[in-house]
C-alpha positions as CSV (number, residue, x, y, z in Angstrom):
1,X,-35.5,22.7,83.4
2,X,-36.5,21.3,86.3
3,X,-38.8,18.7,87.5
4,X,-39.4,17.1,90.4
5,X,-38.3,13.7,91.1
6,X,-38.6,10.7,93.4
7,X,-36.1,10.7,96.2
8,X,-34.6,7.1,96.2
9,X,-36.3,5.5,98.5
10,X,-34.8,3.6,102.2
11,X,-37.6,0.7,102.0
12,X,-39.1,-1.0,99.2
13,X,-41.8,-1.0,101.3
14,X,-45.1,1.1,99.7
15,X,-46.3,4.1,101.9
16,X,-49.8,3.3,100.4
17,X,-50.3,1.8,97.0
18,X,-54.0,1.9,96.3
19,X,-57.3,1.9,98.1
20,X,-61.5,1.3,97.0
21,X,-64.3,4.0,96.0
22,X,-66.8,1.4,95.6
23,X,-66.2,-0.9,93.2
24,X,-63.6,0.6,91.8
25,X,-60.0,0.3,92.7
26,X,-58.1,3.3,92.5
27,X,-54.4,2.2,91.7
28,X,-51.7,4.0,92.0
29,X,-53.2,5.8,95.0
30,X,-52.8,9.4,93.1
31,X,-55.5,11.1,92.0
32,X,-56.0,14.3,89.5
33,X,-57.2,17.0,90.8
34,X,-60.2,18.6,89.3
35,X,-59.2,21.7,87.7
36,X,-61.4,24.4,85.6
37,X,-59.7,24.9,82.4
38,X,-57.5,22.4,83.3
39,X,-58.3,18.9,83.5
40,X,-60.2,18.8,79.8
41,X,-60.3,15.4,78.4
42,X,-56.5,15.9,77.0
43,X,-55.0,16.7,79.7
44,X,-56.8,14.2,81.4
45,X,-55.6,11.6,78.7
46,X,-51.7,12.7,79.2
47,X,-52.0,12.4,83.2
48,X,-53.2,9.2,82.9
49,X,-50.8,7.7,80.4
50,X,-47.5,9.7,81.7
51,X,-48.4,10.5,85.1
52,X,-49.7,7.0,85.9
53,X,-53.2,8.8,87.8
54,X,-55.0,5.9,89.8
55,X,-58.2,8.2,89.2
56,X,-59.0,11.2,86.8
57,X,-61.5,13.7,87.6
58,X,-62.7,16.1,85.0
59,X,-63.2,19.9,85.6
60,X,-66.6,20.8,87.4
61,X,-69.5,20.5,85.4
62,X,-72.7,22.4,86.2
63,X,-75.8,20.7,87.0
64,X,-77.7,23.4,85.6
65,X,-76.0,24.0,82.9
66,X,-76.9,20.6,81.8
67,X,-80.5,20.9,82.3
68,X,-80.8,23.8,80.3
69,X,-78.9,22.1,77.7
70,X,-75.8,23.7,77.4
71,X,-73.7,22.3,74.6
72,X,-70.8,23.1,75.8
73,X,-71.2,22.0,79.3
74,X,-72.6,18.3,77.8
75,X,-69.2,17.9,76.0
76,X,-67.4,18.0,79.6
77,X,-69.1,14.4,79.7
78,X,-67.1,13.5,76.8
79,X,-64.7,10.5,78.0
80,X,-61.8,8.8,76.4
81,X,-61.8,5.2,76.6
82,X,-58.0,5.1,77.5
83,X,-58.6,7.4,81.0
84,X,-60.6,5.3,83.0
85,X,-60.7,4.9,85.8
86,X,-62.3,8.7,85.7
87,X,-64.7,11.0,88.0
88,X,-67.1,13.4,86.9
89,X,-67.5,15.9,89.4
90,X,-70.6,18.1,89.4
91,X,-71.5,21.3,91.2
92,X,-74.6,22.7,92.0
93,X,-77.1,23.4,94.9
94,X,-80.8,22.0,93.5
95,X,-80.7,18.3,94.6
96,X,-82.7,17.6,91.6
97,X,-81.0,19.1,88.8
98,X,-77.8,17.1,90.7
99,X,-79.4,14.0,90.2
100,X,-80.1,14.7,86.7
101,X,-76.3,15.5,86.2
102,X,-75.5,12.6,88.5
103,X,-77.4,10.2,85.8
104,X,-76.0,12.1,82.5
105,X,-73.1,11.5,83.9
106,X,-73.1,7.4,84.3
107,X,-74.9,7.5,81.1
108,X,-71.6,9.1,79.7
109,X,-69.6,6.3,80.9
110,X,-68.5,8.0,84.4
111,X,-67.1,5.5,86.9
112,X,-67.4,8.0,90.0
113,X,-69.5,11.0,90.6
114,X,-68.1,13.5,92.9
115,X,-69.8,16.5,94.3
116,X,-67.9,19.7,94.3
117,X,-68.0,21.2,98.1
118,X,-65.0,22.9,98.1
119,X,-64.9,26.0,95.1
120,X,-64.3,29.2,96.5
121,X,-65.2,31.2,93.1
122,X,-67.7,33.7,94.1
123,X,-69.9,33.3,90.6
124,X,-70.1,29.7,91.8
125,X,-71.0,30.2,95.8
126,X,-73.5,33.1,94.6
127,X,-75.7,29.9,93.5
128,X,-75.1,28.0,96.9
129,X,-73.2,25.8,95.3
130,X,-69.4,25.0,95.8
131,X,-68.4,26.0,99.2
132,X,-71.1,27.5,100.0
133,X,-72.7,24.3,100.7
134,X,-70.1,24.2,103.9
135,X,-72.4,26.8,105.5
136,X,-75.8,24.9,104.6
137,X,-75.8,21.5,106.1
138,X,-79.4,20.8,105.4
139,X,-78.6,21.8,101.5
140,X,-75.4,19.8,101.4
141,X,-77.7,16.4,102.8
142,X,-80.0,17.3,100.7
143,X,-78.1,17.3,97.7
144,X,-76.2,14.5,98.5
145,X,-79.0,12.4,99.0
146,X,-80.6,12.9,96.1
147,X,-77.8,11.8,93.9
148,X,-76.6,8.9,95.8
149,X,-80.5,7.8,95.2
150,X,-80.0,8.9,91.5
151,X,-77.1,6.8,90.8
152,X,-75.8,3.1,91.4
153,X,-72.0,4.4,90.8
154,X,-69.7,5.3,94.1
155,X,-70.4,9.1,95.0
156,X,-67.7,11.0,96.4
157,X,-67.4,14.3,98.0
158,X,-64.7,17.1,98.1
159,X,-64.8,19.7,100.7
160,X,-62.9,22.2,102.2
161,X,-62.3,22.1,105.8
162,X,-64.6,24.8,106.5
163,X,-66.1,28.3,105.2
164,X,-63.8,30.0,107.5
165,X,-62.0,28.5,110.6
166,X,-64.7,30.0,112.7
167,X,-67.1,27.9,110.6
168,X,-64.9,24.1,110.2
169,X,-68.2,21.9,109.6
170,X,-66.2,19.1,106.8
171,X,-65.8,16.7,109.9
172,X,-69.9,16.9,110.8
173,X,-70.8,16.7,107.0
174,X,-68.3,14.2,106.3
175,X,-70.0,11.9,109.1
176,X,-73.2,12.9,107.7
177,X,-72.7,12.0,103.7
178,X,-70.9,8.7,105.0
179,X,-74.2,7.8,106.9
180,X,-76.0,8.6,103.2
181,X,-73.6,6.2,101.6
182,X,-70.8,7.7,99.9
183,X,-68.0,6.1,99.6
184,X,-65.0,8.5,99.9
185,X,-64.2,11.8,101.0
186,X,-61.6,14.8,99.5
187,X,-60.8,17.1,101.6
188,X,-58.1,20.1,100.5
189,X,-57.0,21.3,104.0
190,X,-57.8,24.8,103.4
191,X,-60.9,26.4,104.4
192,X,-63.0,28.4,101.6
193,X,-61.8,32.2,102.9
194,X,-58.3,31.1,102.3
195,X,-58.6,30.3,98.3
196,X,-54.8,29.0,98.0
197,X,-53.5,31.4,100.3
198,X,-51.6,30.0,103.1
199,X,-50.4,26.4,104.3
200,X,-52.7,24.0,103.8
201,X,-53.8,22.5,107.4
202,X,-52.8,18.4,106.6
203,X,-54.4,17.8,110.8
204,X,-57.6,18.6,109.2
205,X,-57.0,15.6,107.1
206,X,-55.9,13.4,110.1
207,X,-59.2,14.4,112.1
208,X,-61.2,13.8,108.8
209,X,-59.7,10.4,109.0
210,X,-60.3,9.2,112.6
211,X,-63.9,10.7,112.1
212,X,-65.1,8.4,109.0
213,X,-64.6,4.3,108.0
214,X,-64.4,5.4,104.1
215,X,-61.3,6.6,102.1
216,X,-60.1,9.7,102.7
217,X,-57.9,11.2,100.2
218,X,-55.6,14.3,101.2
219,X,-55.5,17.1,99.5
220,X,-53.8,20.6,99.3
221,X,-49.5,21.4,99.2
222,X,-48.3,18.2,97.4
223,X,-45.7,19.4,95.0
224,X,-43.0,16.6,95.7
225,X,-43.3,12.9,96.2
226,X,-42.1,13.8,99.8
227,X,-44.5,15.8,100.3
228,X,-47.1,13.3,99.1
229,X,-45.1,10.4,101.8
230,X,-45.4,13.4,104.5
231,X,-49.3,14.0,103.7
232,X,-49.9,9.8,104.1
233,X,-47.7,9.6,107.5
234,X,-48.8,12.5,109.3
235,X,-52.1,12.2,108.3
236,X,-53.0,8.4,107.6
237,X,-55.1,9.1,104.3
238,X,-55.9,6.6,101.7
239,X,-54.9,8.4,98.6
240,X,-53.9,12.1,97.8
241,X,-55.0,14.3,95.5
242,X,-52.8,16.9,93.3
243,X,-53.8,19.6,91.4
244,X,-51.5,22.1,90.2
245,X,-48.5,21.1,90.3
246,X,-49.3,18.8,87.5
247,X,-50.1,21.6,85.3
248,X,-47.5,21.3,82.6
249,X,-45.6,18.8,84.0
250,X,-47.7,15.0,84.6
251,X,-44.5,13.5,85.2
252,X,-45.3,15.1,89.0
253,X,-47.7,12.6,89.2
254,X,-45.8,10.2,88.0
255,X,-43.0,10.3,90.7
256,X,-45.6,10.5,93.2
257,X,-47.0,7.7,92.7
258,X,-43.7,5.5,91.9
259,X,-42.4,7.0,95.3
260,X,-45.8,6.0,97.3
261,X,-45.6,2.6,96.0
262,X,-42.0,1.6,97.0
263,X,-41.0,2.1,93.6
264,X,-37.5,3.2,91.8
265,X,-38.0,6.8,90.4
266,X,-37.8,7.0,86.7
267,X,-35.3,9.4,85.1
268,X,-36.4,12.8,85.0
269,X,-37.9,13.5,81.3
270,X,-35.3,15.7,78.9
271,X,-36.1,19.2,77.6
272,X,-37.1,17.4,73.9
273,X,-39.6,14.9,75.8
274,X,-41.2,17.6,78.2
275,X,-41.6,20.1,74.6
276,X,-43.0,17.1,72.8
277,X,-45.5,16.6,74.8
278,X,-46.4,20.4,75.6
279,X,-46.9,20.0,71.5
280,X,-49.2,16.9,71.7
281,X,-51.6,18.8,74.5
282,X,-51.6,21.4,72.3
283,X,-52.2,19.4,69.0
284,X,-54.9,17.4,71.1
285,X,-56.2,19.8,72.7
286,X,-57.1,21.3,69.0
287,X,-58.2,18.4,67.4
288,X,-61.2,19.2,69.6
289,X,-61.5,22.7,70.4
290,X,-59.9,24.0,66.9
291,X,-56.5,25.2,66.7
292,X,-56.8,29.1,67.5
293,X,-59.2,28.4,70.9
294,X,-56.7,25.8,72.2
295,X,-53.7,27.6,71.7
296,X,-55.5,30.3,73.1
297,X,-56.3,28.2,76.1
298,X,-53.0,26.8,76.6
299,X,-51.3,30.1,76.7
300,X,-51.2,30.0,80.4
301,X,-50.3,26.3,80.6
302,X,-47.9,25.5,78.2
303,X,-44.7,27.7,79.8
304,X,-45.1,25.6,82.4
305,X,-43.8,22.9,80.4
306,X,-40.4,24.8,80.1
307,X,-40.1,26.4,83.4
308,X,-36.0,26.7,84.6
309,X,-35.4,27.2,81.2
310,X,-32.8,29.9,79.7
311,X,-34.7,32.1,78.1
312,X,-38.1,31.1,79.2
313,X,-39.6,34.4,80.2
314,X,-38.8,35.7,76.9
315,X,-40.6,32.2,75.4
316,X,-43.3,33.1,77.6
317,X,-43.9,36.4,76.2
318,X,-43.9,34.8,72.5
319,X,-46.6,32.0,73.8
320,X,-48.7,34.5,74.5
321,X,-48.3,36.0,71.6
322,X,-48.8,33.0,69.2
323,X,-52.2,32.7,67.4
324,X,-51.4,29.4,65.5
325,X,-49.7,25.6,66.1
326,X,-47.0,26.8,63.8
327,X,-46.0,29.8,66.1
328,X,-45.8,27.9,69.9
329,X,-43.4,25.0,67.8
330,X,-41.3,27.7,66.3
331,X,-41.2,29.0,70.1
332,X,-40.8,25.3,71.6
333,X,-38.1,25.0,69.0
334,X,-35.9,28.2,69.9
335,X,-36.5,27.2,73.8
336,X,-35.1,23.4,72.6
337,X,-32.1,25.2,70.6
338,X,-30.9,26.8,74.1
339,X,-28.4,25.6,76.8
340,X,-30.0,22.7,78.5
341,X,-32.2,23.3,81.0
């Protein structure tokens, strides 16, 4: 099974150790991606405790959703006492109903709020919202004015470069939403047409940097601690921010921030400590959603934890397959049983 790892490093010198959002110090500098489906308060829990995170961010809540009352959407706001430092991030396009969500959410105990500028999804641009604020600058003030008035917390924003690379407005808007007092900027270096697809663009990043005086954090192609040294070298950001290639495996985040601060790396974690904790997502995960809606949820997520495996496209098959706790440990078990990984 493989994972990555922290190359040892030449210096004990840290690239960049931890940086400011306000009042709140984000330390290490690694960040969680926000993540629909993803970064629920479990997962959010684990990436904190295992992966070190300087800063959680939950998925993207909907402003609207919250003024019409949506149950669901309110338990996004849910927070653990043991992941804090956390974001909220919200996403929306009617300043009003941001600043609504902005104050439900430091009611909730947030101690960021970030603004989501960078979704691609089409069922969230067809509200304006998301990206689609790239390609509305007088929306995007808009909304971020209204919740930096709504809130006394640090607001953030993550963008995307651009709509297209015809249409790269992140640097203006960045410049702008500084002058309206947030205090940090995301930006994945990809542009909204792209979705994943691609390299991400890291000089984006760099010209983000030289533009604004608040954090920056880098965004986009950070599997590796190396990676994560690369992105702060070539691009002089503050912090990074990684997103999937944490799914299933927080000890990612882990190594990249033990690598960024000058740090030994820890051993890589063995097959039985990776499935034990793919079975205590799970198990969390159910303790609030009920057992057959998270395993149902985590059928996508948990292979991950057993990828480079022997057998693990045949254990995949079986995840998917599995309706109860029971059947993914009697699957975990047989995976465990093999060769090492």
């Amino acid at each position: 099974m493989s994972t990555p790892t922290s190359a040892p490093t030449s210096s004990r010198n840290a690239v960049v150790a931890a940086f400011r959002i306000g009042s709140v110090s984000v330390s290490p500098s690694v960040v969680l991606a926000p993540m629909a489906d993803v970064t629920n308060r479990p997962f959010r829990r684990l990436c904190k405790r295992i992966g070190r995170c300087g800063l959680v961010c939950t998925e993207q809540v909907s402003s609207q959703a919250l003024l019409y009352g949506s149950e669901r959407t309110q338990r996004m706001l849910d927070l653990a006492h043991d992941e804090h430092p956390v974001s909220v991030q919200l996403f929306g396009a009617c300043p009003a109903a941001m600043a609504d969500g902005a104050r439900a959410a430091a009611d909730a105990g947030a101690d960021v709020i970030d603004i989501n500028m960078g979704c691609w999804v089409p069922k969230v641009c067809r509200q304006g919202a998301g990206a689609a604020l790239l390609r509305n600058a007088s929306g995007a003030i808009r909304v971020v004015e209204a919740v930096v008035r709504a809130t006394t917390l640090p607001v953030t924003v993550k963008l995307r470069a651009g709509w297209s690379a015809e249409e790269l407005t992140a640097i203006s808007l960045a410049r702008a939403f500084e002058s309206l007092g947030v205090r940090a900027l995301t930006l994945h270096a990809r542009t909204a047409e792209q979705g994943f697809e691609g390299a991400a663009d890291w000089r984006w990043i760099a010209e983000m940097k030289s533009s604004v005086s608040v954090p920056v954090v880098g965004n986009g192609d950070i599997r590796s601690p190396s990676d994560a040294e690369r992105m702060v070298r070539a691009t002089g950001c503050d912090g990074v921010m990684v997103g999937r290639a944490a799914i299933g495996n927080p000890w990612a985040l882990r190594d990249i921030a033990a690598h960024l601060a000058g740090e030994e790396a820890s051993p890589a974690p063995s097959p039985a400590e990776r499935l034990a904790v793919a079975m205590e997502h799970l198990e969390l995960l159910a303790s609030e959603y009920g057992e057959e809606r998270a395993v149902r949820h985590l059928r996508g997520q948990l292979p991950h934890y057993f990828r480079g495996c022997p057998g693990a496209a045949r254990a995949r098959a079986r995840i998917h397959r599995a309706t109860t706790i029971a059947g993914v440990r009697e699957v975990l078990n047989l995976v465990l049983s093999a060769e090492p990984c």
